[in-house]
DSSP file (Angstrom, degrees, kcal/mol; ACC not computed):
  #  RESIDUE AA STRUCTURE BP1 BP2  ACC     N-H-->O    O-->H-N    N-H-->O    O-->H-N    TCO  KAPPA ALPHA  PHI   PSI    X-CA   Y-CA   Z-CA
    1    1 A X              0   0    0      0, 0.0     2,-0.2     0, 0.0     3,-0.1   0.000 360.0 360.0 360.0 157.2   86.8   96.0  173.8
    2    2 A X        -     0   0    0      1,-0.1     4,-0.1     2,-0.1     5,-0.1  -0.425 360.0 -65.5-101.0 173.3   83.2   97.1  173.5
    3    3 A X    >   -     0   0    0     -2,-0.2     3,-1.1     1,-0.1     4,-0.2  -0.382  44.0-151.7 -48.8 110.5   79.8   95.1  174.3
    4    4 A X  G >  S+     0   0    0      1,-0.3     3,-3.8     2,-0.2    -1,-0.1   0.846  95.0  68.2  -3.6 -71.4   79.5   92.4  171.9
    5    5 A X  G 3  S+     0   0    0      1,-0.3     3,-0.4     2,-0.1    -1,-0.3   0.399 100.8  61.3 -64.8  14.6   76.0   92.0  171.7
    6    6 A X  G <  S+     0   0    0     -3,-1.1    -1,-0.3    -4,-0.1    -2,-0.2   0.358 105.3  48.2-127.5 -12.6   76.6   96.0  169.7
    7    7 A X  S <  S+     0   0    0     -3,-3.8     2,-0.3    -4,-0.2    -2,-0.1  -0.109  83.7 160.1-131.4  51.5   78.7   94.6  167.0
    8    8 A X        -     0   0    0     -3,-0.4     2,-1.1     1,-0.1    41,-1.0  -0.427  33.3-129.5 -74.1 144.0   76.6   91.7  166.1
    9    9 A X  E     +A   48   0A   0     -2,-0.3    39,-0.2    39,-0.2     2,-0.2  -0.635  32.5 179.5 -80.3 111.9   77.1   89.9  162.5
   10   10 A X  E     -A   47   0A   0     37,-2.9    37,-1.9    -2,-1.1    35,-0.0  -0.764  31.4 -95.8-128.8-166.1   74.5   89.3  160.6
   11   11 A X  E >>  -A   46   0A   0     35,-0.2     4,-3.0    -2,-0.2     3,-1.4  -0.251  28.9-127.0-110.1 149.5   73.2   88.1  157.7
   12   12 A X  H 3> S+     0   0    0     33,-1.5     4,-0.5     1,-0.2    -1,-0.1   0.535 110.0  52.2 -76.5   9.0   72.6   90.4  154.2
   13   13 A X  H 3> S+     0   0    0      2,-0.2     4,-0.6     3,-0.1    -1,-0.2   0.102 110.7  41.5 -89.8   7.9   69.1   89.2  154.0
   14   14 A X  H <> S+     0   0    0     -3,-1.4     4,-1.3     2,-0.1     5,-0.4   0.717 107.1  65.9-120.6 -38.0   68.1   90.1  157.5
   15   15 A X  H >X S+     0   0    0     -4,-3.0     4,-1.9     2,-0.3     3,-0.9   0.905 114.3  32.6  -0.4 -69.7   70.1   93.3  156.9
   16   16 A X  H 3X>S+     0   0    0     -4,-0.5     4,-1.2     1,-0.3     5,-1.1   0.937 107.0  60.2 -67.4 -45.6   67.4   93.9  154.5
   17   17 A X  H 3<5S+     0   0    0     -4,-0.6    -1,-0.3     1,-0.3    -2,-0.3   0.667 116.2  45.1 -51.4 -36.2   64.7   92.3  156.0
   18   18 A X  H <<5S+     0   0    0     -4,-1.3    -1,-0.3    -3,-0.9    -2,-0.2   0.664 117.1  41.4 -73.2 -40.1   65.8   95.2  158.8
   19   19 A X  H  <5S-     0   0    0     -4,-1.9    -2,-0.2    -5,-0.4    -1,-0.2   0.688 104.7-134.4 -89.3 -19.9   66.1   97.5  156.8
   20   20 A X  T  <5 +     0   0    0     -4,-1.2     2,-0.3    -3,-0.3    -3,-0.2   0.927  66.9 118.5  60.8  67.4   62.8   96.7  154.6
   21   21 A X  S   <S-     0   0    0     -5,-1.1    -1,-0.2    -6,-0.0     2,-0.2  -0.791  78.9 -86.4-131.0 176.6   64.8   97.2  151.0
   22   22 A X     >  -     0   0    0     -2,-0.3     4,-2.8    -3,-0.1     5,-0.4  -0.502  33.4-116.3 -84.9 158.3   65.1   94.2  148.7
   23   23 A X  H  > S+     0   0    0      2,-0.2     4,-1.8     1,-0.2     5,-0.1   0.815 119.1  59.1 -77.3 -23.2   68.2   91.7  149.3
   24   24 A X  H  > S+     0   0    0      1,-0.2     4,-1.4     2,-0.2    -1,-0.2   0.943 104.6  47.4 -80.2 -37.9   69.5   92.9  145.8
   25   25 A X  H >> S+     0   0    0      1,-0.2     4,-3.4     2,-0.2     3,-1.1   0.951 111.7  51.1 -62.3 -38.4   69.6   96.7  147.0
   26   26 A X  H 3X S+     0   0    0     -4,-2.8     4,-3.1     1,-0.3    -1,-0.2   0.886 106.1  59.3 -77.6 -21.3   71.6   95.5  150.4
   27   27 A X  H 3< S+     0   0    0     -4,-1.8    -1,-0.3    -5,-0.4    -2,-0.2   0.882 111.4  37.2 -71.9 -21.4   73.9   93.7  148.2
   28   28 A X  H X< S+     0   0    0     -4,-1.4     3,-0.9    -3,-1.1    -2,-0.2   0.944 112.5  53.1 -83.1 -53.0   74.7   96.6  146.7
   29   29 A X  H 3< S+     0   0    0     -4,-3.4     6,-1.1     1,-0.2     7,-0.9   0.959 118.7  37.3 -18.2 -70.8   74.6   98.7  149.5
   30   30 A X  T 3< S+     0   0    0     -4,-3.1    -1,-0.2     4,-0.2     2,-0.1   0.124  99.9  96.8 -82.1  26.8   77.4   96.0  151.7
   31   31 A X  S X  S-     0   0    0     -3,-0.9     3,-1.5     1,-0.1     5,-0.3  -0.745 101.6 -58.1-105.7 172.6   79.8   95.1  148.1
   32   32 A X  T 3  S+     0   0    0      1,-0.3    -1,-0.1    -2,-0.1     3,-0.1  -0.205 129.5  22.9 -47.8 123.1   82.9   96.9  147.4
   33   33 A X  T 3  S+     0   0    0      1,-0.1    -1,-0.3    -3,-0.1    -3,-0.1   0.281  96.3 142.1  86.8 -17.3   82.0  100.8  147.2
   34   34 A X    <   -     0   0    0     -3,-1.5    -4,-0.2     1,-0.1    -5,-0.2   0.311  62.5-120.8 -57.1-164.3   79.1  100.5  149.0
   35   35 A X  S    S+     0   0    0     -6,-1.1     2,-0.3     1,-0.3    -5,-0.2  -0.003  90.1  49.6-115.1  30.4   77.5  102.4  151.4
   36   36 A X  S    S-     0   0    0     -7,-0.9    -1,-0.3    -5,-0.3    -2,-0.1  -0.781  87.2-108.8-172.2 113.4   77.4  100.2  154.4
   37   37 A X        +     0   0    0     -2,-0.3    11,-0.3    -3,-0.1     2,-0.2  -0.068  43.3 165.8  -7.8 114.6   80.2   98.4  155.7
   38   38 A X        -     0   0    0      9,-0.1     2,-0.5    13,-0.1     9,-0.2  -0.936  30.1-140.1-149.7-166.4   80.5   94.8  155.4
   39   39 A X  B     -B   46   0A   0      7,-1.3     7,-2.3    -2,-0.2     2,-0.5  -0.967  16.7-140.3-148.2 146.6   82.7   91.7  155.7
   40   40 A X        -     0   0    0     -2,-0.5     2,-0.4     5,-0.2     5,-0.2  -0.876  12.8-164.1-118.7 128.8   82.6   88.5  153.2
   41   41 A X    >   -     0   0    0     -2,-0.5     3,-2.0     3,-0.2    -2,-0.0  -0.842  63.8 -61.6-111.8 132.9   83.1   85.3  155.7
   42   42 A X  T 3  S-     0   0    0     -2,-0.4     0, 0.0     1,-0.3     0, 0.0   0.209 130.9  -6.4   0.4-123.2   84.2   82.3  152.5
   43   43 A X  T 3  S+     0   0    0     -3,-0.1    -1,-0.3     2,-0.0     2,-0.1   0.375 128.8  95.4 -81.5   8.2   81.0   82.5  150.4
   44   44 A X    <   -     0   0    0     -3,-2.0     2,-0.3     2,-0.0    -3,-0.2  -0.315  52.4-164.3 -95.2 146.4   79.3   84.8  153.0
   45   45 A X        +     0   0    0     -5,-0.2   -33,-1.5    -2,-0.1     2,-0.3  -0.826  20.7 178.5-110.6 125.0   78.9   88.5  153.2
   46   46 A X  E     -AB  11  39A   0     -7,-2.3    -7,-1.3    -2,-0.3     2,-0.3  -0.968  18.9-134.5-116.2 140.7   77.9   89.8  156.4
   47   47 A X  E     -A   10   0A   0    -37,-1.9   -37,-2.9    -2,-0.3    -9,-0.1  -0.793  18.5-127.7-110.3 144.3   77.1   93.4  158.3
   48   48 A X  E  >  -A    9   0A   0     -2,-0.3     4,-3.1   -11,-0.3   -39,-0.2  -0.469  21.1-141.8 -74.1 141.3   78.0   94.6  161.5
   49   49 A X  T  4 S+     0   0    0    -41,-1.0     4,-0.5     1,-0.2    -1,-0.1   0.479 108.1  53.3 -50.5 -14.9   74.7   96.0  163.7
   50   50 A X  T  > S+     0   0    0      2,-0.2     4,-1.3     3,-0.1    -1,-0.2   0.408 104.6  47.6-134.8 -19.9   76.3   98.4  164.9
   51   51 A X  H  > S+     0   0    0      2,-0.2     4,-3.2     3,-0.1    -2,-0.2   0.873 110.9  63.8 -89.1 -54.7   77.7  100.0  160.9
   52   52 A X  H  X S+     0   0    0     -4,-3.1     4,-0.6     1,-0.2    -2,-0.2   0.906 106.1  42.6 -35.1 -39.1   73.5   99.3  160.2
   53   53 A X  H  > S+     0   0    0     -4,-0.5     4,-2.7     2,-0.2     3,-0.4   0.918 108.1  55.9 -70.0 -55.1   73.2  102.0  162.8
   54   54 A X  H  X S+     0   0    0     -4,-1.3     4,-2.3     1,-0.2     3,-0.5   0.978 110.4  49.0 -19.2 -78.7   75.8  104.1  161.5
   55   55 A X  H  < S+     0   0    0     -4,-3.2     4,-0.4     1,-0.3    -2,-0.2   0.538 107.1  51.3 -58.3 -16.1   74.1  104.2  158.4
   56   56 A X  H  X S+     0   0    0     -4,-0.6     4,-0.7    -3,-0.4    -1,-0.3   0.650 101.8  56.5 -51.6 -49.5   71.2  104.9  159.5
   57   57 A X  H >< S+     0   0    0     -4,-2.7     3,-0.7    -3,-0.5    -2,-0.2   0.856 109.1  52.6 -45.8 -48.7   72.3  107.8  161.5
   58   58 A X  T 3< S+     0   0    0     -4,-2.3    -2,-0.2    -5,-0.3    -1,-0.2   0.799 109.3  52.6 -82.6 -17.9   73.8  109.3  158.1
   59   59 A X  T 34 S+     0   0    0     -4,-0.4    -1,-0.2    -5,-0.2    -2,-0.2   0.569  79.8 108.3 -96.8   9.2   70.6  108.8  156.6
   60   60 A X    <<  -     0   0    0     -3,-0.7     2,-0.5    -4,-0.7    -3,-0.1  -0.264  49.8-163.4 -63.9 135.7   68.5  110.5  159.0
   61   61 A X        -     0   0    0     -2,-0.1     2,-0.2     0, 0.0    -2,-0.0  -0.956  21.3-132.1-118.0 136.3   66.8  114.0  157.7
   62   62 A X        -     0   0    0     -2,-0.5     2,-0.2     1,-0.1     0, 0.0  -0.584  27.3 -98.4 -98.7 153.5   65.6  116.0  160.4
   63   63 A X        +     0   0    0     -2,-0.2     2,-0.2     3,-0.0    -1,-0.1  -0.603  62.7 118.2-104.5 179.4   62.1  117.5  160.1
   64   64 A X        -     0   0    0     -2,-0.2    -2,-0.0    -3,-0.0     0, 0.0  -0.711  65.5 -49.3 148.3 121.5   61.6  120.9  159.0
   65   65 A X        -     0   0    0     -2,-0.2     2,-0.3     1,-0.1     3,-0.0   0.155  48.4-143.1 -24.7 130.0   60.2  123.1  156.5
   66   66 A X    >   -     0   0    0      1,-0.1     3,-0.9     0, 0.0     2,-0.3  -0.452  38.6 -86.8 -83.5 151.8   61.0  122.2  152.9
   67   67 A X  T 3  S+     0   0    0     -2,-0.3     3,-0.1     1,-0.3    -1,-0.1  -0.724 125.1  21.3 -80.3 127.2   61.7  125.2  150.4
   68   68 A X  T >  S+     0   0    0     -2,-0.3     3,-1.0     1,-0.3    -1,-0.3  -0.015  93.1 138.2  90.0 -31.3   58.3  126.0  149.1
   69   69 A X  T <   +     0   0    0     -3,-0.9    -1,-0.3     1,-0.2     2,-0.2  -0.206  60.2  42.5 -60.2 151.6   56.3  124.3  152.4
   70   70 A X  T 3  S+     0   0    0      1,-0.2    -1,-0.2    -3,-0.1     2,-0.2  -0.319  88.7  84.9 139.0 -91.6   53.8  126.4  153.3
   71   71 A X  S X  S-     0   0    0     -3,-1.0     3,-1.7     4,-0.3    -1,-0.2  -0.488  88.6 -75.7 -79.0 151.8   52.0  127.7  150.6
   72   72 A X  G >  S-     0   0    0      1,-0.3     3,-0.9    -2,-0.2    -1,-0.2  -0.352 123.0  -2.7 -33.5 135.9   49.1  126.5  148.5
   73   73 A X  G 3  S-     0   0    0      1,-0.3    -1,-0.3    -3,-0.1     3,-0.1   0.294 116.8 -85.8  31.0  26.5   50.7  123.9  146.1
   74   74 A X  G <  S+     0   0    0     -3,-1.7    -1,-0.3     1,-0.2    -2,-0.1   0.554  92.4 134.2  67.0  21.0   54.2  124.5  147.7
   75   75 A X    <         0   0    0     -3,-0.9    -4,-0.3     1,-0.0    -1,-0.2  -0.003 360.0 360.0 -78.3 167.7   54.8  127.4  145.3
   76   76 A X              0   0    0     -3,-0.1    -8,-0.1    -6,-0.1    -3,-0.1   0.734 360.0 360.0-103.1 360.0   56.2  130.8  146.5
């Protein structure tokens, strides 16, 4: 099994609060279909740290010219 402290549960308002989105977007984000792994404890839904990181990972853009960067008003 792997390090605990790397698959902690927490809560979807400190999710967001981590994440600096509104608690309505991380509920939509962690529900059924989402985009971020979660796990509904009785009335609870909670996300793994370690799925935050995931997601995070997948939403990373690496930096780098943009199409059009460059030029005066980003034209070609």
């Amino acid at each position: 099994m792997t390090d605990a402290k790397h698959h902690r549960l927490i809560s979807v308002q400190d999710a967001a609060r981590l994440l600096g989105v509104s608690e309505w977007t991380m509920y939509r984000w962690a529900g059924k279909g989402g985009r971020i792994a979660s796990y509904k404890l009785g009335r609870r839904r909670v996300v793994s740290t370690a799925d935050l990181g995931r997601f995070l990972r997948e939403c990373r853009e690496e930096p780098g010219l943009r199409k059009g960067a460059g030029r005066p008003g980003g034209r070609k």
